[in-house]
C-alpha positions as CSV (number, residue, x, y, z in Angstrom):
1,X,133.8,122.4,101.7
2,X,131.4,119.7,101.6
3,X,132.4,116.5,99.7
4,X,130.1,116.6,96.3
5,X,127.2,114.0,96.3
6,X,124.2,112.9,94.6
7,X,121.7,114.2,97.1
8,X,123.3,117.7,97.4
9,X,121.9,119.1,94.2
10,X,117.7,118.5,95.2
11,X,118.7,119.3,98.5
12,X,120.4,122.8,97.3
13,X,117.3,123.6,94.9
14,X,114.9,122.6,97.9
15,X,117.4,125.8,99.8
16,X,117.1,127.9,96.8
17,X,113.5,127.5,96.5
18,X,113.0,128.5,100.4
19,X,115.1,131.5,100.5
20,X,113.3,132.6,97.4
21,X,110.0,132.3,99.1
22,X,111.5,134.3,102.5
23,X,112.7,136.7,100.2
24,X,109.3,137.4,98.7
25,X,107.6,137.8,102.4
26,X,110.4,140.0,103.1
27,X,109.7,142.3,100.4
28,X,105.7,142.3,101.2
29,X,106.7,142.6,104.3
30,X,108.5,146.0,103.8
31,X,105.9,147.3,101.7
32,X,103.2,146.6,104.3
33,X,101.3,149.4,106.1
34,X,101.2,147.5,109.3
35,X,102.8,146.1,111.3
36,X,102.1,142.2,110.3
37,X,101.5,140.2,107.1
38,X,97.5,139.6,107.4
39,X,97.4,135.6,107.0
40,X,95.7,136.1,103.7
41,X,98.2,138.7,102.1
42,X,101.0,135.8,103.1
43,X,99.4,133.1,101.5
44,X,99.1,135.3,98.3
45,X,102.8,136.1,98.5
46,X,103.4,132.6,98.6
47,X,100.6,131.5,96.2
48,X,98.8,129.8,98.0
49,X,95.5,128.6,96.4
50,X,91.8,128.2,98.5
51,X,91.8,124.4,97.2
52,X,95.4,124.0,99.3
53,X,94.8,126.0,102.3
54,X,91.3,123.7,102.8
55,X,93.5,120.6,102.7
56,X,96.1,122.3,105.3
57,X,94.8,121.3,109.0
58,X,94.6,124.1,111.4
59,X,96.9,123.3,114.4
60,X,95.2,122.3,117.2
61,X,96.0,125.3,119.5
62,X,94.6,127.7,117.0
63,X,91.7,125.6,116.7
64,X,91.1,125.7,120.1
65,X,91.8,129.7,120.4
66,X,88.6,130.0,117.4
67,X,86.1,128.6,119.4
């Protein structure tokens, strides 16, 4: 068992939060029809908003692969 400390409490909701959120593309995942989470259906899961995903910066090999 881990000794207690100050940071282990954000750090555990930080956990929580991200197994909540794997949780929730499991679940969609299940329920899909194919075989794959279409990029938009997983940013819904995840609630993504169009103002974020505009500010997130498209790695550069998939940038490269769009061309």
């Amino acid at each position: 068992m881990a000794p207690p400390s100050t940071t282990a409490v954000p750090d555990d909701c930080v956990a929580l939060a991200e197994i909540e959120l794997c949780g929730e593309l499991m679940i969609a995942a299940s329920a899909a029809d194919g075989e794959r989470l279409s990029p938009d259906r997983i940013d819904e899961v995840l609630m993504v908003t169009a103002e974020r995903r505009a500010r997130v910066p498209v790695p550069r090999r998939a940038a490269a692969e769009n061309r």
